[in-house]
Structures are given as C-alpha cells and as structure tokens.
C-alpha positions as CSV (number, residue, x, y, z in Angstrom):
1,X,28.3,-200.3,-206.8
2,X,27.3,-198.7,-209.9
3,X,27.6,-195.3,-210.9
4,X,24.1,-194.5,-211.4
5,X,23.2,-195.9,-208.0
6,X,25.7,-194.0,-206.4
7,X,24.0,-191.1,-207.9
8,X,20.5,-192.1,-207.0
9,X,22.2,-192.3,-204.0
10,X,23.9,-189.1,-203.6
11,X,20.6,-187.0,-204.6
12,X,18.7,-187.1,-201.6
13,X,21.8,-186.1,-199.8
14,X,22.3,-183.2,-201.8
15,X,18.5,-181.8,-201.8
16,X,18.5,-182.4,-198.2
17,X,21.7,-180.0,-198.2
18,X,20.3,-177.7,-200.6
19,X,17.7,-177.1,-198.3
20,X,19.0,-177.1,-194.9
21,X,21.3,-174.3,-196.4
22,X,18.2,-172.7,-198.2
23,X,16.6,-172.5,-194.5
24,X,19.4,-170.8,-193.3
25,X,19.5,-168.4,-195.7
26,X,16.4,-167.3,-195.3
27,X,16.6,-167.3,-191.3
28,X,19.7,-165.4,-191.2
29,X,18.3,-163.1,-194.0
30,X,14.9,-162.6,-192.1
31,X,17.4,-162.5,-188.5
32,X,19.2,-159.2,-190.6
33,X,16.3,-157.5,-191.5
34,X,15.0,-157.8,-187.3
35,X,18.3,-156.0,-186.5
36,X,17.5,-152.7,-188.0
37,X,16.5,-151.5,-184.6
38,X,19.2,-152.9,-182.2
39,X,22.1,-151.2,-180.7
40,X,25.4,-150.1,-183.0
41,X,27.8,-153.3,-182.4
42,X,25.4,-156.4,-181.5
43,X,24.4,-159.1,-184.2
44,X,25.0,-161.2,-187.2
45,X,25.5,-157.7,-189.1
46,X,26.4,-155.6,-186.7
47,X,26.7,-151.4,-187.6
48,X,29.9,-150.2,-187.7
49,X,30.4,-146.4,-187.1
50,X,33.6,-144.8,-188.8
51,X,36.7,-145.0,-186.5
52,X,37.3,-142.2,-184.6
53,X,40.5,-142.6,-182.6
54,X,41.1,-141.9,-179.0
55,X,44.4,-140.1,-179.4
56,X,47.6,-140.3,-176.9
57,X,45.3,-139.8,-174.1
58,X,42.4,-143.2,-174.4
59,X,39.2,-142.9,-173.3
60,X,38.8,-144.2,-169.8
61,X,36.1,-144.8,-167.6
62,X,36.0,-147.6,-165.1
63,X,34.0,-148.4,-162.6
64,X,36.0,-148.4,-159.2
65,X,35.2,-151.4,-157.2
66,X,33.1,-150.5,-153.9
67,X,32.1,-154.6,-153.7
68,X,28.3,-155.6,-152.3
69,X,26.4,-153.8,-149.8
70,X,25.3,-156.2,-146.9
71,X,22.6,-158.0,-148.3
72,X,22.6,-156.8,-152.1
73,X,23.1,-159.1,-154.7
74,X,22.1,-158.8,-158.4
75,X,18.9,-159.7,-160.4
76,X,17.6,-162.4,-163.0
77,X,14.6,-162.8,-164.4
78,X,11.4,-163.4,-163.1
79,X,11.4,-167.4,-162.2
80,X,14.7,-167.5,-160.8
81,X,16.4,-167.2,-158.0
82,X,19.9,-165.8,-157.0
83,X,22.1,-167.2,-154.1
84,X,25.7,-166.3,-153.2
85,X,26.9,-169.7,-153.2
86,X,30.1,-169.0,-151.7
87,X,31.4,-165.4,-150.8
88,X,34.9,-163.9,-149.5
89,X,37.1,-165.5,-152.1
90,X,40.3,-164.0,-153.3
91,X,39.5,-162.9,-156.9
92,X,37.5,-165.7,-158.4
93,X,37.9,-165.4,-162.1
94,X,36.7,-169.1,-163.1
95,X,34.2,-171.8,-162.5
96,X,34.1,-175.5,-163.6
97,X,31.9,-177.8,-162.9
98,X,32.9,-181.4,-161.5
99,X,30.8,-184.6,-162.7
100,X,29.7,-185.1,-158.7
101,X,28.5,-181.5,-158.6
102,X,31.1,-180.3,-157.0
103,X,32.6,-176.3,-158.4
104,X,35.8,-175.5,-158.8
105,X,36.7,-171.7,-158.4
106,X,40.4,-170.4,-160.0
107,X,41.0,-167.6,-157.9
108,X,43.9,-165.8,-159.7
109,X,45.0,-162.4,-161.9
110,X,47.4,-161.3,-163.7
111,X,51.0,-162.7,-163.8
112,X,54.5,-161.2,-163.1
113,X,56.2,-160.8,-166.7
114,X,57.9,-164.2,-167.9
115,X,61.6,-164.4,-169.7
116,X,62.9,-161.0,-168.5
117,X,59.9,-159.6,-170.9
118,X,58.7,-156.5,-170.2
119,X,54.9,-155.2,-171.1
120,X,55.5,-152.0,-173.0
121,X,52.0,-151.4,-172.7
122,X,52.8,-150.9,-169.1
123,X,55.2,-148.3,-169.4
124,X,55.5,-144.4,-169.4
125,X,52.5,-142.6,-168.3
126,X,50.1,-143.7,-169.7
127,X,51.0,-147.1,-168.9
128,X,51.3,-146.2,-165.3
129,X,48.0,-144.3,-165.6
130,X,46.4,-147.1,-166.6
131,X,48.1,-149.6,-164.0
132,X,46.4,-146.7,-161.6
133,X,42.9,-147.6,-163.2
134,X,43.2,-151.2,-163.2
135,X,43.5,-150.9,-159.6
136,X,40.6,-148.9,-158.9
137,X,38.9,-151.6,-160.9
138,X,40.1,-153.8,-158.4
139,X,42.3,-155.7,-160.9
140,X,45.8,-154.7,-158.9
141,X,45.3,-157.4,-156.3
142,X,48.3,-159.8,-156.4
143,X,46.9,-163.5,-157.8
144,X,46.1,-166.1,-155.6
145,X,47.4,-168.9,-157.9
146,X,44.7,-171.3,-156.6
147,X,41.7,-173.6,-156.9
148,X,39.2,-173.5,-154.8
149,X,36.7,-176.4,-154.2
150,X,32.8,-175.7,-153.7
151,X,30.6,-178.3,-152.3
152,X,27.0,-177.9,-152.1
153,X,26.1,-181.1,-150.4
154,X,22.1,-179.9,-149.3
155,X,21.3,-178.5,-152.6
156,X,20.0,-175.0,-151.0
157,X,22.4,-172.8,-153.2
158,X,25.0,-172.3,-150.8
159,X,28.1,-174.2,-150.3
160,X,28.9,-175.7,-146.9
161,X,32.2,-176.5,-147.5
162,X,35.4,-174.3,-149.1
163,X,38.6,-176.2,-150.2
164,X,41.5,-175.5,-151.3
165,X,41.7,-177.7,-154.1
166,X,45.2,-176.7,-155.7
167,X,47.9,-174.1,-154.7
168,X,51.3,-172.7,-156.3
169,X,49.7,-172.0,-159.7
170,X,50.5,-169.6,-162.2
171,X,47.7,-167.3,-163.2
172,X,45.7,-170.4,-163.4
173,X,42.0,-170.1,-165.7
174,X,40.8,-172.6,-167.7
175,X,40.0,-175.9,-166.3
176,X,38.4,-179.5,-167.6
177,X,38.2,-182.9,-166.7
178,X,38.6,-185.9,-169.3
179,X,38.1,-189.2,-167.5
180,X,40.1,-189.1,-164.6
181,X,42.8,-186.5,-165.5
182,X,41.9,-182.2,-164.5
183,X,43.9,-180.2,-167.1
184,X,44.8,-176.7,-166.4
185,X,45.3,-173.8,-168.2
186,X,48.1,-171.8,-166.7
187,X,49.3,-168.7,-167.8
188,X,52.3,-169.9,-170.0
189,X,51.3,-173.8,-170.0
190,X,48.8,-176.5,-169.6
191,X,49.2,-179.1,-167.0
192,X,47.4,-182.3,-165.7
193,X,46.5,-184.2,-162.1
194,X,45.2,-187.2,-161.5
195,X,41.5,-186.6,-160.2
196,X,39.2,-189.6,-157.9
197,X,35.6,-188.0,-157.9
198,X,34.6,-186.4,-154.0
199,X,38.3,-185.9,-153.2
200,X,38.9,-182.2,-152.1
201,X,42.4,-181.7,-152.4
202,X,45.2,-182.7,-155.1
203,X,48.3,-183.9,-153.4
204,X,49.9,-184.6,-156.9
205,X,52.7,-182.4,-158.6
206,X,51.1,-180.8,-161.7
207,X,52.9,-182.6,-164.9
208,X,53.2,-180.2,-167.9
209,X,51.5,-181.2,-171.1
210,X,52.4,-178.5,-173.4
211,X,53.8,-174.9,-173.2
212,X,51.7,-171.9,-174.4
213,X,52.6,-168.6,-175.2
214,X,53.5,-165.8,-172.7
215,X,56.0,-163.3,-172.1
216,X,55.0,-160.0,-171.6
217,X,51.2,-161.4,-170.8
218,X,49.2,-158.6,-171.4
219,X,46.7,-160.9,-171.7
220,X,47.0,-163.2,-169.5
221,X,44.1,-165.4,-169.4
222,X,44.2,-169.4,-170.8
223,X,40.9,-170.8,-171.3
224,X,40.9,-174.8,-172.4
225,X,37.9,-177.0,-173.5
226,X,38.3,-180.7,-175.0
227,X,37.1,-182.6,-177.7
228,X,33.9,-184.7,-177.6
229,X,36.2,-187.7,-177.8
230,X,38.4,-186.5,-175.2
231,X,41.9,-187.0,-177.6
232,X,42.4,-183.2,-178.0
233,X,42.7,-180.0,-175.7
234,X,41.7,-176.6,-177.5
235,X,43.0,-173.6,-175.4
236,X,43.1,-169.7,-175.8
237,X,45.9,-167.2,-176.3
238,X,45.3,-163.5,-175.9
239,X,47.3,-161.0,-177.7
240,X,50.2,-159.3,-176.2
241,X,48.9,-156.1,-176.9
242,X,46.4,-153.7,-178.3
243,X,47.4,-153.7,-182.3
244,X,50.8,-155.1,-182.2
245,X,51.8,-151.8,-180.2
246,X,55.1,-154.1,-179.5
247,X,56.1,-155.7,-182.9
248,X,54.3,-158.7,-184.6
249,X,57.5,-160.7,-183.3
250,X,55.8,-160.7,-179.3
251,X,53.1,-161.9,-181.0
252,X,54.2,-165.1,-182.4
253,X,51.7,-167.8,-181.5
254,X,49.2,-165.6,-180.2
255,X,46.0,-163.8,-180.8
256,X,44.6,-168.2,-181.1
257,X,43.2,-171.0,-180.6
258,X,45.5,-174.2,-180.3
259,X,44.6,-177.3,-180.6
260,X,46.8,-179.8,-178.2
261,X,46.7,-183.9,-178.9
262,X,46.4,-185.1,-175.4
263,X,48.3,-188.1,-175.9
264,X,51.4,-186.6,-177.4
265,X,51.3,-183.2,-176.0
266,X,51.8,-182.0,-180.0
267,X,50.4,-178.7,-180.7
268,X,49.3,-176.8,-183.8
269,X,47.4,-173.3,-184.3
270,X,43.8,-173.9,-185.0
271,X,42.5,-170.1,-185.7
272,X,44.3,-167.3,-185.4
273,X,43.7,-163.1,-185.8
274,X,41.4,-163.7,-182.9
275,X,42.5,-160.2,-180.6
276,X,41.5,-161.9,-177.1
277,X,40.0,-165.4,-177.7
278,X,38.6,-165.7,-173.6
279,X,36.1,-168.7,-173.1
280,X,35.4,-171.2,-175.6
281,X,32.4,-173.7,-175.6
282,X,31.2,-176.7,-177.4
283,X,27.3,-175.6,-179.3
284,X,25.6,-178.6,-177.6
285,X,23.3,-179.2,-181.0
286,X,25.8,-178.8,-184.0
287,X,28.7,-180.0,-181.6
288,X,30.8,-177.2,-182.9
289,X,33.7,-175.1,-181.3
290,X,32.5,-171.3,-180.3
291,X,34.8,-168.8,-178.8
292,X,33.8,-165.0,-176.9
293,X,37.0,-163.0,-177.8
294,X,37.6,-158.8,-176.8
295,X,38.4,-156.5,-179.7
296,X,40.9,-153.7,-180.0
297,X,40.4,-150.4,-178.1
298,X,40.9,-146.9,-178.1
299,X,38.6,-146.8,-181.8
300,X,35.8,-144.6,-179.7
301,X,33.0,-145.7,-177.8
302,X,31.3,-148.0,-180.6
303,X,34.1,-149.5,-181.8
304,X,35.2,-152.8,-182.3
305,X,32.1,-154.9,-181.4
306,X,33.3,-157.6,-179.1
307,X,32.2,-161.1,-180.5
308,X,30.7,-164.5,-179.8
309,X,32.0,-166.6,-182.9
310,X,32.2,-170.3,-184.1
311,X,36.1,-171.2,-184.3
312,X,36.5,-172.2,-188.1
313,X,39.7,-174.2,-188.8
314,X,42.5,-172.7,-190.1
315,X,40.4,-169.2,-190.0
316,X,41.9,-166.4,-189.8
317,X,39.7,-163.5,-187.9
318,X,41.8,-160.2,-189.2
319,X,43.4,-158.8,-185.7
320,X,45.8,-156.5,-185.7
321,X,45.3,-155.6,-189.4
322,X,41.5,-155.4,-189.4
323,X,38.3,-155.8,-187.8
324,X,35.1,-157.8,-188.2
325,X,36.6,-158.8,-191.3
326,X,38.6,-156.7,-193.7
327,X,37.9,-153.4,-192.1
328,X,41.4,-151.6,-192.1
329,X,42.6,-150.8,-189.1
330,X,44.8,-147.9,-190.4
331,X,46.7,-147.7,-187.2
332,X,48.9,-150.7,-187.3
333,X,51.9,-150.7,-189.2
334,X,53.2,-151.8,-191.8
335,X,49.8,-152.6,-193.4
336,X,49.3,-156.0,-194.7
337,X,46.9,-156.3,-197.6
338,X,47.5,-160.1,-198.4
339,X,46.2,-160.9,-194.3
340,X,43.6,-158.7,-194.3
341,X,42.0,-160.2,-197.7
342,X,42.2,-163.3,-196.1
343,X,40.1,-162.1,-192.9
344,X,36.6,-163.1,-192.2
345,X,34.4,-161.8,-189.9
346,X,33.0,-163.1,-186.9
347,X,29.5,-164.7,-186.6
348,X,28.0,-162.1,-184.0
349,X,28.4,-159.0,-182.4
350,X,28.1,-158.6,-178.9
351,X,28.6,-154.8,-178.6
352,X,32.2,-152.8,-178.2
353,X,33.7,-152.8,-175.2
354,X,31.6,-155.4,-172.9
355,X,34.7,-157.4,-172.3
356,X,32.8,-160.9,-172.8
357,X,35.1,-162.9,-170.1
358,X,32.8,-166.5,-169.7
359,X,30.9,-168.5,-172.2
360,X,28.3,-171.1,-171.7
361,X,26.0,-173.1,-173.2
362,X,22.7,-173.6,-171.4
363,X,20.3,-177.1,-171.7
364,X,17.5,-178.1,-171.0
365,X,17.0,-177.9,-167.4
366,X,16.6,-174.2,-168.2
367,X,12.8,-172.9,-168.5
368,X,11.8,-173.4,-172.0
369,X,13.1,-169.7,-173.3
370,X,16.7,-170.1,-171.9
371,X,17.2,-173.8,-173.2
372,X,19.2,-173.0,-176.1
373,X,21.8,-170.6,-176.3
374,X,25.0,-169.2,-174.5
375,X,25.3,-167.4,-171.5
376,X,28.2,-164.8,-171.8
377,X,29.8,-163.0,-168.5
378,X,30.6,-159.5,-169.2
379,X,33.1,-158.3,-167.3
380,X,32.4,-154.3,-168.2
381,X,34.3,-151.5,-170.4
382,X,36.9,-149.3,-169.0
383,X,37.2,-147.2,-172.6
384,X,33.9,-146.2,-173.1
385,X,30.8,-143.9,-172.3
386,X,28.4,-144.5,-170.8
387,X,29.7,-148.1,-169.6
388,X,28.7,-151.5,-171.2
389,X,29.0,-155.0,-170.0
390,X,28.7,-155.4,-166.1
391,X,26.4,-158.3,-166.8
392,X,25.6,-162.0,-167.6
393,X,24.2,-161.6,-171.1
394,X,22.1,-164.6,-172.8
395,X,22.1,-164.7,-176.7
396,X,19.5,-167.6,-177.6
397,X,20.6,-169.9,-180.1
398,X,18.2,-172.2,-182.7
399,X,19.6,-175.0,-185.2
400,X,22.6,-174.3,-184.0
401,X,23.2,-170.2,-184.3
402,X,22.0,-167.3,-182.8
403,X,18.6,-167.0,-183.1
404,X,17.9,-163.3,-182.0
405,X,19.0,-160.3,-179.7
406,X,21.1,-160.7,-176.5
407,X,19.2,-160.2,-173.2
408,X,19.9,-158.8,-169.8
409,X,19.8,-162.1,-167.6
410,X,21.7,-161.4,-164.7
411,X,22.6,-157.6,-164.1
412,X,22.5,-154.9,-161.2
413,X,26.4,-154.6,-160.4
414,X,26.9,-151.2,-161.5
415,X,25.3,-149.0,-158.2
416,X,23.8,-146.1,-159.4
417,X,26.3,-143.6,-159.5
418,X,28.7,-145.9,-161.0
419,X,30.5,-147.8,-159.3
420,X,31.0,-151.8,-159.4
421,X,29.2,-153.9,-156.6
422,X,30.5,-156.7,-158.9
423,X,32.5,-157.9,-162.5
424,X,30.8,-161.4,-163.6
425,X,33.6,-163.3,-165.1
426,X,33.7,-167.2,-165.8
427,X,30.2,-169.0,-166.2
428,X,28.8,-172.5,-165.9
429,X,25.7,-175.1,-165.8
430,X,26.2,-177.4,-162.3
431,X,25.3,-180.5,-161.4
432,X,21.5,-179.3,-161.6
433,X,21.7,-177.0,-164.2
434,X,22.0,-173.6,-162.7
435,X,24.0,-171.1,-163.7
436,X,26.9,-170.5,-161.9
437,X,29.0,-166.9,-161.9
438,X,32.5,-166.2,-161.1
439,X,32.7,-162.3,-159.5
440,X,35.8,-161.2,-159.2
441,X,35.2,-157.9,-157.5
442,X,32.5,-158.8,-155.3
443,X,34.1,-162.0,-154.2
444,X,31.7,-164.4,-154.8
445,X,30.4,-167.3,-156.8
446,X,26.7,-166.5,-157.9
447,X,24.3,-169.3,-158.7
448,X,21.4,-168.3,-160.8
449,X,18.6,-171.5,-160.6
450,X,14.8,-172.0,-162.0
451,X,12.8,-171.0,-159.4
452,X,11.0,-174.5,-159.7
C-alpha cells in the first residue's frame, strides 16, 4: 500500500479520535463544574480537606449489630421490590451468579494468621480495643469456610432450596465460572472444581491454581473476575495494614491487582498502590477492568475518599505514600518521592470511610435510569462521625464512565438510634436481572427486582 493511502487512511481514524476525546473533555469538564455542590469525598474531583490525624487513640464509631426486626427489611426505590431471598445464613459476605440462575453465597470472615505471622495491627490495646469493636460490629464470628447454593426454582424471590455447595474453605470470597471450571478466591490462593450446571454440591477436591499473598491478613478478602476470553483470572490483594504500620517488607505483593494465566497458573502484578482493592467488575460498554478499593484511616472523618476506579495496567494508585494521587501522606515513613511522583489518582470518589465491599454492573433489564452504571455495597464506617456507608449505592455510568452523583438505592440498615439491622456486602445481577445483596450481619441474601 502506499504511503499516502495509508494516510488518507489513517485520517478519519484520527478525527474520529480527536473527537471522541474532545467529547470527553467537555463531559467530564461540564461533570466538574455539577460537583460544586456535592458532598466532600464523592466524584471525579472530589474535595479534599487538610489531614487532620486521629492520634494514638482513632476515631471509632461502629454500629453494633442488633440484626432485623421480624418483618423489617430495607428500601429501594419506588418500582421495586425487596425480598429476603434466603435468610439465617452464617455470615454471607459474597454472591455469584450461576449461568442456570442459580446463587452461590460464600459464607466466611476473617482467617486465623498464616506462616506463624502475627497481625501487629492486632496487638496492644488498641489492637485489642479494636478486636472488641469488630465484634460488636458482628465481625468476631469465627468463618464458616463455605458456599452456599441458592435456588429459586418459582421465580417469586425467595429460594426454596439451601445447599451446601462447598465446605473446608479458607476465608473463601471471590467466585467465577469459565466454561465448566468454578475458581475460587481463598484467602492465600485461588483454586478450581469442575462444575455440571443444576448440580448442588461439589464432591471434587479443590486443585490450586496459583498462591496469593497472605500472612498476617489484615485484609483478608480475595475478590477474582476473568477475562472476556476466559484465558486470564484478575484477583484482589488487600494490604496488610493501614500505611505500612508493619514494614513495606509484609507488603510484598500486596495492596494489587494480579493478573493469573489460567492455563499456566503464571502470575504477574497488574496495578498496584491500590490500599484495599475489594470487588472488581468488567464496564459492560468499554469492556474495561474497574475496581472499588477502601482507603487509609485514622486521616479524620473526610479523609481518604474511598474509590470506584478503572484498573490501568501497570498503574500505580499511590498507597501507603499518598492519596488520590500524589497527596503526601506524611505519616508513613521513610517518604518516597520517586513512588509518589509516579501515583495517579483514582477515577471517582465514593466518599471516606463507606467501606465499598461489592461492585456491579447493572444492564438492561434495569428500568431505563439504572441500566448503566455500577451498583456498589457499602458495608459502613467504623472511624467516622456521623456514619457513612450502610448502603447499596448506584453511581450511573454513560459511554463508559460515571456520568453523575451516586444515589441511595437500597438503604434503611442503620435503625434510628444507630445501630446495624444489616452490612450490604457482595452484589450481583441474577438470572433475571435483579439485584442481589450479600448481608452479613443480618443474615440474609437480599434481592432487589423491577417491580414489573
């Protein structure tokens, strides 16, 4: 071909760029200037108050769990309608939805310390004052290490029969299926079974695909996704503490997203400097990789928004040195100046503190204003006043990125002198494209469908 016909060729290419980036300048310019009356925390641009640190003593304030009143459940919007469909499980953390409609519910928490580790974190008194908080949070209950099977065979929103679908897990979270094969994100691995579609029990030994990082496991949680094409896994690791509070060396590997070749069980790091990387979901119009991820405490009440990001390659998202880019986080030491001028920020805010635990995308079985966009479980603060979170957030999404402020979809488990009815964790679309909610104080899987 000749070169001037390449270059015919190339031109419409490049104007068609010029102006799909042109449009999204102007839309997240015009999204900016809308923001000037939302809350401190939440957005593309998000306001960032001055630090102001909590001292030895954080700020707590949790919500002890008191669980649902007979006949209470919470509220969504007008047009929808709320069912438990299945209640008295053992700490359900996660939902995934099988291809026949079936859910699968891991019921689990955190793990005993791997490797003879201990989580500093967890000592002294303050550590054992917080241990005391978790447990009025009703986070102290010992994990269940299972999976849980939901079948819903009437449609009516309420699940006739409860499996147990898998047992003698550790800490087990994430969950997909590619082709025949469920992988599982464990606490310190991810591991594969064979699956035939309508059974309701695995009888196979989990095989091991590839190890992930624990320890300590101050966070515990491993989320995994996989590629469209099904040849790679992409799972999360949290950090192993707040700011590095036990040396950058327990925090090799962490603090990322991997990226796992199925076939060869290879792995390498895919993002890192992401604090507590939680859910991840693929954007079902630009078919790219977004992640909700906790930020660093004990910074006062309106610091450091929590986030709903797309996961760039090889990006590097700041944590421990900084925060929502290069903000310095002067606590952590030593500083490192060459890291923190390679930190970008995240894409939006979700507020500090909400503890985004589940991430979603919706489609189009949704009424026409929740089509597009991601439904985010917030599982509440503990270190901030008044509380934050408690809810099932929806942030809508157009071409691809947030298209405006997050709203209250499903809400009411805080009672009214504060205490938790429920904590919405893992979300996700069933078979007829409800939304589904993991509660992990209340007990119960929520299902949240169009009225219609």
């Amino acid at each position: 071909m000749r070169p001037d016909t390449v270059l015919m060729n190339a031109r419409p290419k490049r104007a068609a760029a010029a102006l799909i980036a042109a449009s999204v300048a102007v839309l997240c310019t015009a999204f900016a200037a809308q923001q000037s009356g939302w809350p401190v925390g939440v957005g593309p641009d998000p306001k960032l108050p001055p630090p102001n640190k909590d001292g030895w003593i954080p700020n707590v304030n949790v919500a002890p769990a008191e669980g649902w009143p007979q006949g209470a459940m919470p509220t969504a919007p007008a047009g929808f309608r709320v069912t438990a469909l299945a209640t008295g499980l053992e700490h359900p953390r996660n939902v995934y939805t099988l291809p026949n409609g079936d859910v699968l519910v891991a019921e689990s928490n955190h793990p005993p310390p791997l490797n003879g580790e201990k989580d500093k974190m967890a000592q002294g008194i303050k550590g054992k004052g917080m241990k005391w908080e978790y447990k009025r949070a009703g986070a102290g209950v010992e994990s269940p290490n299972k999976i849980i099977l939901l079948r819903d065979a009437d449609g009516d929103g309420v699940a006739e029969t409860k499996t147990v679908f898998m047992s003698n897990l550790f800490s087990p979270f994430g969950m997909v299926l590619v082709g025949d094969t469920l992988y599982i994100a464990d606490a310190d691995a991810i591991l594969k079974v064979p699956y035939k579609s309508g059974e309701t029990q695995v009888t196979d030994k989990p095989v091991k695909v590839a190890d992930l990082p624990s320890g300590a496991n101050h966070h515990w949680t491993k989320y995994v996704v996989a590629s469209p094409d099904g040849k790679k896994l992409y799972a999360t690791v949290g950090s192993d503490s707040n700011i590095g509070d036990n040396g950058m060396a327990a925090e090799e590997g962490r603090a990322a997203v991997w990226e796992i070749d199925i076939a060869t069980g290879s792995k390498r790091l895919y993002a890192s400097g992401i604090r507590n990387p939680t859910a991840l979901a693929w954007e079902p119009q630009s078919k790219t990789l977004w992640v909700v991820a906790n930020e660093r405490d004990e910074l006062g009440n309106d610091l450091v928004p929590d986030y709903l990001t797309s996961v760039k390659e090889g990006a590097f998202y700041g944590w421990p040195w900084s925060y929502w880019g290069q903000h310095v986080d002067s606590r952590v030491k030593p500083q490192n100046p060459q890291m923190v001028a390679k930190a970008i920020p995240p894409d939006y805010g979700l507020g500090s503190h909400v503890a985004p635990l589940g991430l979603t995308f919706s489609d189009s079985r949704m009424p026409a204003n929740y089509a597009s966009g991601a439904f985010i479980g917030e599982h509440g603060s503990w270190n901030r006043k008044p509380f934050a979170g408690y809810e099932v957030a929806f942030v809508p999404f157009a071409n691809g990125r947030p298209s405006g402020p997050p709203e209250d979809f499903l809400r009411g488990f805080l009672s009214k002198d504060g205490k938790a009815y429920g904590r919405p964790v893992g979300v996700a679309i069933d078979g007829k494209g409800a939304l589904v909610v993991a509660d992990d104080v209340g007990n119960v899987v929520w299902r949240v469908a169009p009225a219609s």
